[in-house]
NUTI-880148 format. One record per atom (N, C-alpha, C): x negated, y, z negated; atom name; residue number from 1. Coordinates in steps of 0.1 Angstrom, whole numbers. Example, Ala and Ser with C-alpha at 12.3 -4.5 7.8 and 13.67 -1.06 7.14 Angstrom:
NUTI-880148
px:-132 py:-57 pz:-78 atom:N seq:1
px:-123 py:-45 pz:-78 atom:CA seq:1
px:-132 py:-33 pz:-78 atom:C seq:1
px:-128 py:-22 pz:-71 atom:N seq:2
px:-137 py:-11 pz:-71 atom:CA seq:2
px:-129 py:0 pz:-79 atom:C seq:2
//
This chain:
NUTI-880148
px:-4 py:-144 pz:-590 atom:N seq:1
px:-6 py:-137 pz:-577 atom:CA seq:1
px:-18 py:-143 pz:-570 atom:C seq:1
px:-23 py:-151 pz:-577 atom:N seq:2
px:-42 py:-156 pz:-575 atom:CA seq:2
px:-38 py:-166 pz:-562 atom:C seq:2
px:-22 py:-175 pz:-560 atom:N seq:3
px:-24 py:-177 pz:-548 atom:CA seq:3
px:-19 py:-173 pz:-536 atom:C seq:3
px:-19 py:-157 pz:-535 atom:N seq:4
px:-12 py:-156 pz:-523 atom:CA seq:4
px:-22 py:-151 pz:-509 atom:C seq:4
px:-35 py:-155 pz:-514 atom:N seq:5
px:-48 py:-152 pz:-507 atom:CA seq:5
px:-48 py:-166 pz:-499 atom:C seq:5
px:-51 py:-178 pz:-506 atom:N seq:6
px:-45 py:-190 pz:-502 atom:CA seq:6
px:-35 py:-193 pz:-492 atom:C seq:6
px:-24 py:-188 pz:-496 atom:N seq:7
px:-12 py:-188 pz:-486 atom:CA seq:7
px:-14 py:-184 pz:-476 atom:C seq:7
px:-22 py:-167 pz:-474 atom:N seq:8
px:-25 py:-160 pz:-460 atom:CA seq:8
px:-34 py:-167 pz:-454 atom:C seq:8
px:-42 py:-176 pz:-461 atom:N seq:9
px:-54 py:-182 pz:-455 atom:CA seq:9
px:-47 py:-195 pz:-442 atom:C seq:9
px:-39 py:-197 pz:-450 atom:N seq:10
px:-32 py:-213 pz:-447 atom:CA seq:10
px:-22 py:-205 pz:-436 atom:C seq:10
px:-18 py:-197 pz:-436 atom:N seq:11
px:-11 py:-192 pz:-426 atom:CA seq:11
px:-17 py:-189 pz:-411 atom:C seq:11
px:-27 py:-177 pz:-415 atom:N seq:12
px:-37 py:-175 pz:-406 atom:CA seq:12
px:-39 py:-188 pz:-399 atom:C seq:12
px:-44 py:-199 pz:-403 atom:N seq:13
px:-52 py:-211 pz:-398 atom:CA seq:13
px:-41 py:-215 pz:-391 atom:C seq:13
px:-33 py:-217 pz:-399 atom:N seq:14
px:-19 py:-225 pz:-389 atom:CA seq:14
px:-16 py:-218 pz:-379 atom:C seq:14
px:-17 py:-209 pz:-379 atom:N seq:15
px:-17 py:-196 pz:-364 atom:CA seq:15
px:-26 py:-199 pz:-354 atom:C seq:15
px:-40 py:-202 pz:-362 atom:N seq:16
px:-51 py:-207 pz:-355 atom:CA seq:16
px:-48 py:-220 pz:-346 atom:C seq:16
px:-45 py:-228 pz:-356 atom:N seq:17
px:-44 py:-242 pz:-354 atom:CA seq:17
px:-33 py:-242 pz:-339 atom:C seq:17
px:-24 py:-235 pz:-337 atom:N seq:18
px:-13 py:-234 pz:-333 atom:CA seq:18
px:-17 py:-231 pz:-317 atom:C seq:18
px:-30 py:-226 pz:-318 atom:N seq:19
px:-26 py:-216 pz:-306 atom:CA seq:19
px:-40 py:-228 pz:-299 atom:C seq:19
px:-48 py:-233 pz:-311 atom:N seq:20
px:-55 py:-242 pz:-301 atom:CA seq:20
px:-59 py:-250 pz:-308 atom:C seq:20
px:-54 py:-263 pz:-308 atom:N seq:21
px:-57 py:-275 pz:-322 atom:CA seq:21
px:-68 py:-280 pz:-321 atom:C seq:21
px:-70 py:-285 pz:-330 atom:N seq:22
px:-88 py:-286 pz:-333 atom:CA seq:22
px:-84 py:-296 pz:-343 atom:C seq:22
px:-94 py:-306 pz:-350 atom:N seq:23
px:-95 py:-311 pz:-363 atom:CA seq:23
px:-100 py:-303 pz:-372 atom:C seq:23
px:-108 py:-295 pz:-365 atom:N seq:24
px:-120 py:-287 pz:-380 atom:CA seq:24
px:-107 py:-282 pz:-387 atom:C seq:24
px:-102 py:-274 pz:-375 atom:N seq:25
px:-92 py:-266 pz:-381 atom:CA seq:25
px:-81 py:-266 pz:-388 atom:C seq:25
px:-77 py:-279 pz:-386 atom:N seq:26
px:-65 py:-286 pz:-395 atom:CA seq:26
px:-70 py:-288 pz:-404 atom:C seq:26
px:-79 py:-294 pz:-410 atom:N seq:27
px:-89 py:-298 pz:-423 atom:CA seq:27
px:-91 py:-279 pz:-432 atom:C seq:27
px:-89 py:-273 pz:-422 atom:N seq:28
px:-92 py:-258 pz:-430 atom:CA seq:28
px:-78 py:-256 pz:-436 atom:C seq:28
px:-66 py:-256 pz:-427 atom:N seq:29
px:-56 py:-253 pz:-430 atom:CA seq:29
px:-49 py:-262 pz:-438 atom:C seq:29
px:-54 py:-275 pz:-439 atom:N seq:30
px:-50 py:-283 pz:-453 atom:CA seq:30
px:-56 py:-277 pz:-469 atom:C seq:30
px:-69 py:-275 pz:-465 atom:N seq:31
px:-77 py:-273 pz:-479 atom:CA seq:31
px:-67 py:-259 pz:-483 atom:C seq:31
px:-65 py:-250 pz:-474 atom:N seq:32
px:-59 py:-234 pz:-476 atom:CA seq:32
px:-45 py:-240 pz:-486 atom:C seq:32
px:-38 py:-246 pz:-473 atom:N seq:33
px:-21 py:-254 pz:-486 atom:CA seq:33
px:-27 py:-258 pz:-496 atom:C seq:33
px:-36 py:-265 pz:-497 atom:N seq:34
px:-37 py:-277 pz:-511 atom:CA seq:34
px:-49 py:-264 pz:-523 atom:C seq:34
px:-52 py:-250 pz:-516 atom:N seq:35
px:-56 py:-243 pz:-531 atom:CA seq:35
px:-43 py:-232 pz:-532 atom:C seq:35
px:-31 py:-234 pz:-521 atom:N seq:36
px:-17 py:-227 pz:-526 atom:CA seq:36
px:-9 py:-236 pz:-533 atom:C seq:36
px:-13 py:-245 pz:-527 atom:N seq:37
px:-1 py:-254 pz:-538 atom:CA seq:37
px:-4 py:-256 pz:-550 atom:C seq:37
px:-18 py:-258 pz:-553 atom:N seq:38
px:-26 py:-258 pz:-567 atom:CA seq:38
px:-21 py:-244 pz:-575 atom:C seq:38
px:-23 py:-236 pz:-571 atom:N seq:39
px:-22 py:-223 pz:-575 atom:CA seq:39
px:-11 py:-219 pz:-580 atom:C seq:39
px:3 py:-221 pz:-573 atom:N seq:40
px:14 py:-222 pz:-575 atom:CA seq:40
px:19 py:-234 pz:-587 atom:C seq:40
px:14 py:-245 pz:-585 atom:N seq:41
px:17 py:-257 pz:-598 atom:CA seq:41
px:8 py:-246 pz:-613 atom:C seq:41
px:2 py:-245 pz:-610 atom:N seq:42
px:-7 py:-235 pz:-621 atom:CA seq:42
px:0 py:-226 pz:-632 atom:C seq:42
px:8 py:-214 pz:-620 atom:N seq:43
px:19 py:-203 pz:-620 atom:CA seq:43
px:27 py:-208 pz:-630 atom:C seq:43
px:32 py:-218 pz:-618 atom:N seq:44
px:45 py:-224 pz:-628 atom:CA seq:44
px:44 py:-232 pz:-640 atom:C seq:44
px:31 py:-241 pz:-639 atom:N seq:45
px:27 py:-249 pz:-654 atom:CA seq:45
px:26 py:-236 pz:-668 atom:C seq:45
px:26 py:-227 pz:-663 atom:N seq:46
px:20 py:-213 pz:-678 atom:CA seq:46
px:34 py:-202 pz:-675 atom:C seq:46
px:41 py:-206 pz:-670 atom:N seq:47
px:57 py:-196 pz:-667 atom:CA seq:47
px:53 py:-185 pz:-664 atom:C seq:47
px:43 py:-182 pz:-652 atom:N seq:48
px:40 py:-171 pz:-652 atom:CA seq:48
px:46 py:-168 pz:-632 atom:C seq:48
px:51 py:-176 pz:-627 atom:N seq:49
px:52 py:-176 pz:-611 atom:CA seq:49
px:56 py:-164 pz:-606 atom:C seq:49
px:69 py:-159 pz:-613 atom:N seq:50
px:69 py:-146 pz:-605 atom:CA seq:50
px:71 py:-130 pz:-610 atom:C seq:50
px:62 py:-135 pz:-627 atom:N seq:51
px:59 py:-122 pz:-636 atom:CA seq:51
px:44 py:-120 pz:-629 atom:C seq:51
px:47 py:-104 pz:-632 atom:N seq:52
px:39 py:-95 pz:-627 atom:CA seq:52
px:24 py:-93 pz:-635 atom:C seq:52
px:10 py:-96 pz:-628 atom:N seq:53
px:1 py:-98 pz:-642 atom:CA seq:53
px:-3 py:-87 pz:-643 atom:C seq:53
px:-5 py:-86 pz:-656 atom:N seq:54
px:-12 py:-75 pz:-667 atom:CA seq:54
px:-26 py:-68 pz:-657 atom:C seq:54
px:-32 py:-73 pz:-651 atom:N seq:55
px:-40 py:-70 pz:-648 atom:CA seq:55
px:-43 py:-76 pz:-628 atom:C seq:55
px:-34 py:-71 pz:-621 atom:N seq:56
px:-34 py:-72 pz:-608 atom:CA seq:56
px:-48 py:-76 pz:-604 atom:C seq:56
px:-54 py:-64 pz:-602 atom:N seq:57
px:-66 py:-63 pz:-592 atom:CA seq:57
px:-76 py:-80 pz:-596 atom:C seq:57
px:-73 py:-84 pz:-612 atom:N seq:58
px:-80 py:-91 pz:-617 atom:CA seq:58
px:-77 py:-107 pz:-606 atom:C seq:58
px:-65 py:-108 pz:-606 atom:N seq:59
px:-54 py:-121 pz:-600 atom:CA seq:59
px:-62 py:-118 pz:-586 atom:C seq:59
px:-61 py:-108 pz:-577 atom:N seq:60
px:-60 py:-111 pz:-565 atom:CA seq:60
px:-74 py:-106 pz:-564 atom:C seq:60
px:-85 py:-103 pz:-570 atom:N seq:61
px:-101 py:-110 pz:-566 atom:CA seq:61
px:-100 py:-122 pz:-571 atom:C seq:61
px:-100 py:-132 pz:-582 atom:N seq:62
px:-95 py:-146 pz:-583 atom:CA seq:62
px:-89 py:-152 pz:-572 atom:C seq:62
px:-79 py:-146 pz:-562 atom:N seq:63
px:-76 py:-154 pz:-555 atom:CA seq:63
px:-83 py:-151 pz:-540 atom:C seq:63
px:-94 py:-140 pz:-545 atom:N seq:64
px:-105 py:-138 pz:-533 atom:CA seq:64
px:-114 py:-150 pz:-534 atom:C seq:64
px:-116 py:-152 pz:-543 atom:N seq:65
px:-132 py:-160 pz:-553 atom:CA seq:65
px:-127 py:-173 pz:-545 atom:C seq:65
px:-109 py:-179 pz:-549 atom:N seq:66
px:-107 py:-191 pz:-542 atom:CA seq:66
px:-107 py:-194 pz:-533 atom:C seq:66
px:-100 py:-184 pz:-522 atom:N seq:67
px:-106 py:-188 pz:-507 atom:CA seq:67
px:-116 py:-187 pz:-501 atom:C seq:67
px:-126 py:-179 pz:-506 atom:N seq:68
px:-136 py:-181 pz:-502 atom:CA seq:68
px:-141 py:-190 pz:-507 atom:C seq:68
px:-143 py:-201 pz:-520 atom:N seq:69
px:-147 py:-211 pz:-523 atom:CA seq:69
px:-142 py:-223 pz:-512 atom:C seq:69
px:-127 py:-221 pz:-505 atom:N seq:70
px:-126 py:-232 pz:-495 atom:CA seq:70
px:-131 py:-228 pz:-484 atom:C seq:70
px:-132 py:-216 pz:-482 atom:N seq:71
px:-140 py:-213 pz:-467 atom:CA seq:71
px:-157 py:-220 pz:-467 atom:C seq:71
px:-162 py:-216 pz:-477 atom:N seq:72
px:-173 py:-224 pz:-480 atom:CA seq:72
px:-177 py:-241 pz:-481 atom:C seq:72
px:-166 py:-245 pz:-489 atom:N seq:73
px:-164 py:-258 pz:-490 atom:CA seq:73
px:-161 py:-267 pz:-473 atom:C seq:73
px:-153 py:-259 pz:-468 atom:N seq:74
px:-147 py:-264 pz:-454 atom:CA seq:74
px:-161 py:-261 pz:-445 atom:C seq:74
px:-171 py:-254 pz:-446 atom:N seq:75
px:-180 py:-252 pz:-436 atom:CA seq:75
px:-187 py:-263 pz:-439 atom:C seq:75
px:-195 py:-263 pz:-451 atom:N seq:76
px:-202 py:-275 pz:-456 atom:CA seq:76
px:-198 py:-292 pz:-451 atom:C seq:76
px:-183 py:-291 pz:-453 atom:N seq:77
px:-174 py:-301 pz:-447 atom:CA seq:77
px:-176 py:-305 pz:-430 atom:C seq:77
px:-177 py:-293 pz:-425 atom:N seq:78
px:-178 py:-291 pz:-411 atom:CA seq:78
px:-194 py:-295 pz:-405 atom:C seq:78
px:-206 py:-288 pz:-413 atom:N seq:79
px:-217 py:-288 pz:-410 atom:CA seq:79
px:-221 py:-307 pz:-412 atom:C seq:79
px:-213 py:-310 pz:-426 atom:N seq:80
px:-221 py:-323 pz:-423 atom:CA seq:80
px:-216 py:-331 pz:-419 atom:C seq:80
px:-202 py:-331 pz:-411 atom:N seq:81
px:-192 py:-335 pz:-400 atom:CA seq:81
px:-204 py:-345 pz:-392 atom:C seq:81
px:-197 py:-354 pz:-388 atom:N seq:82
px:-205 py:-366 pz:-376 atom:CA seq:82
px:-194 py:-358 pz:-362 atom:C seq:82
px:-204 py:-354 pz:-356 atom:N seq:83
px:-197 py:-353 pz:-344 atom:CA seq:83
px:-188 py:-365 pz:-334 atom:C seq:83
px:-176 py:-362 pz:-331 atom:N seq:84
px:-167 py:-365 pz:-326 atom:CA seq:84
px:-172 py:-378 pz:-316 atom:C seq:84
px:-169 py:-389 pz:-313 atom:N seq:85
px:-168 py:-397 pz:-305 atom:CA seq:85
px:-165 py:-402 pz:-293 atom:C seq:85
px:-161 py:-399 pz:-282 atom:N seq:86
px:-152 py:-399 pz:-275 atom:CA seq:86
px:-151 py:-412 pz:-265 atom:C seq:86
px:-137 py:-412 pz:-271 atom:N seq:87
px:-129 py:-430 pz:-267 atom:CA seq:87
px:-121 py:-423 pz:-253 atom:C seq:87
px:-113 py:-437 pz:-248 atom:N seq:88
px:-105 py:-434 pz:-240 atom:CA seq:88
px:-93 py:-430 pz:-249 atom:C seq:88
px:-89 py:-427 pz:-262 atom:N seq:89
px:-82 py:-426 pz:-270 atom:CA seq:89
px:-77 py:-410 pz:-269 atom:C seq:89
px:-65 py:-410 pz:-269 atom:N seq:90
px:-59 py:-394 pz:-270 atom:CA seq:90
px:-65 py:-386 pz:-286 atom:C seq:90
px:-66 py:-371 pz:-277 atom:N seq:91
px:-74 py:-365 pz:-287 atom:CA seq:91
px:-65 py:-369 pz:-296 atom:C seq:91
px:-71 py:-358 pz:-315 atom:N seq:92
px:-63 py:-359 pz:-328 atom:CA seq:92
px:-52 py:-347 pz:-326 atom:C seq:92
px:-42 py:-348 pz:-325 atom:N seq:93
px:-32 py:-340 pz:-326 atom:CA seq:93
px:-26 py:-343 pz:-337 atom:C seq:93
px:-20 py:-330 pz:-344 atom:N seq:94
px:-14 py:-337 pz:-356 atom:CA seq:94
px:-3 py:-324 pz:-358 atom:C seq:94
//
């Protein structure tokens, strides 16, 4: 259950991303998939994906700890970012 914090994260962003595209923000909503997908390979590497854990509350602070480790990670990412360049080149849409 530790990635379904991940998933909402990655959702959210894509919502974000959606309504006004940005690079920061794609970069957020990649890292958000790539600690649900991790999370999920995890689940399923230990046959545990859609049994119920022993200890809930424990799973879903775990999967508090990990988004906020990418929220963290992505600001750091962001902070020491080189600011953008601007070409006659079409923005980054993706």
């Amino acid at each position: 259950m530790c990635f379904t914090e991940p998933i909402i994260g990655a959702l959210i962003s894509t919502f974000i991303y959606k309504k006004k595209p940005n690079p920061k923000v794609w970069w957020l909503c990649l890292m958000f998939y790539g600690g649900a997908v991790f999370g999920i390979v995890d689940h399923l590497w230990n046959g545990e994906l859609f049994a119920v854990p022993t200890n809930l509350s424990k799973d879903l602070l775990l999967g508090a700890v990990i988004s906020a480790v990418i929220l963290i990670s992505w600001g750091v990412l962001v902070a020491f970012s080189k600011p953008a360049v601007k070409t006659k080149a079409k923005a980054f849409k993706a």
